[in-house]
VMD Tcl script that draws the C-alpha trace (Angstrom):
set ca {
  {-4.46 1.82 26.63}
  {-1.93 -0.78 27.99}
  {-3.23 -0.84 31.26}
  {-6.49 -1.37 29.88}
  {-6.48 -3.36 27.28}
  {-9.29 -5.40 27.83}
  {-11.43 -2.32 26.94}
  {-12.90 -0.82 23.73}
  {-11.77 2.51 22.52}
  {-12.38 4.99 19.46}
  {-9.94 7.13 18.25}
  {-11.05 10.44 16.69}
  {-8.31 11.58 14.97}
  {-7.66 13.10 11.44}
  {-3.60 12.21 11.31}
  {-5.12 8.61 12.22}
  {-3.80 7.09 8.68}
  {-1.56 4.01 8.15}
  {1.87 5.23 10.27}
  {-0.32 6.09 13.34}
  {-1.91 2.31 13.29}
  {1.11 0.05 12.06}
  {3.51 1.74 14.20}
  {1.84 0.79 17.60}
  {1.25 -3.03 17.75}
  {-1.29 -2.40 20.52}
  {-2.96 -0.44 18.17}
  {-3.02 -2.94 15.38}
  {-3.85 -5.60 17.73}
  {-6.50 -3.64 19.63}
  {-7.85 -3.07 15.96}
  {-7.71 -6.11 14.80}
  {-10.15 -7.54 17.59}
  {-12.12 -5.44 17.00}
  {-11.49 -3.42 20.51}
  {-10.91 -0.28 18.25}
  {-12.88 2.16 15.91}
  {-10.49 4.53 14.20}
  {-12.33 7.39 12.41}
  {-11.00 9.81 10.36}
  {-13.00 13.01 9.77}
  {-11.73 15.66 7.21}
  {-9.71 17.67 8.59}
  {-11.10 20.86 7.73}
  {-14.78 20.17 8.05}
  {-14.43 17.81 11.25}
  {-16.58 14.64 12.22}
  {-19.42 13.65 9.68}
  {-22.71 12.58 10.70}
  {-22.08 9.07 8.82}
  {-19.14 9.21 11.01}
  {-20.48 9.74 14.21}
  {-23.06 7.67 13.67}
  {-20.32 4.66 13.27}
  {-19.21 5.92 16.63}
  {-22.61 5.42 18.02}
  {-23.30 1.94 16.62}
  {-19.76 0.91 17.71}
  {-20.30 2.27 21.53}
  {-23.69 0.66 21.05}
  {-22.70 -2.91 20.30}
  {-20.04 -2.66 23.18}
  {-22.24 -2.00 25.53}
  {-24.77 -4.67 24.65}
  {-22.10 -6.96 24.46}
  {-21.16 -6.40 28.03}
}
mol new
graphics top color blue
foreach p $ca { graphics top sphere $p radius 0.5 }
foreach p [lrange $ca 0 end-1] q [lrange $ca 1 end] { graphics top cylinder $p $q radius 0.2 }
display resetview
């Protein structure tokens, strides 16, 4: 990510909380420009449709944006 930090990313991740996020300032910066979508399915029933459908808008706007 630090070599590309220009990009847009999505983390998938269901340990994604608070100390993932806070603990990596390119994280919280990459967040906080909106260069990252952090989702956070259930662990034990994986990604949601509302979820991935968040994923899909997200990689949708980034691309239009380009």
């Amino acid at each position: 990510m630090i070599e590309h930090q220009n990009q847009s990313f999505v983390l998938i991740d269901d340990n994604a909380n608070s100390w993932l996020i806070e603990e990596s300032s390119l994280l919280t910066d990459l967040q906080k420009n909106g260069r990252l979508l952090v989702i956070k399915p259930f662990a034990y029933t994986g990604i949601s449709e509302d979820e991935m459908n968040k994923v899909t808008n997200y990689v949708d706007h980034i691309n239009k944006s380009q």
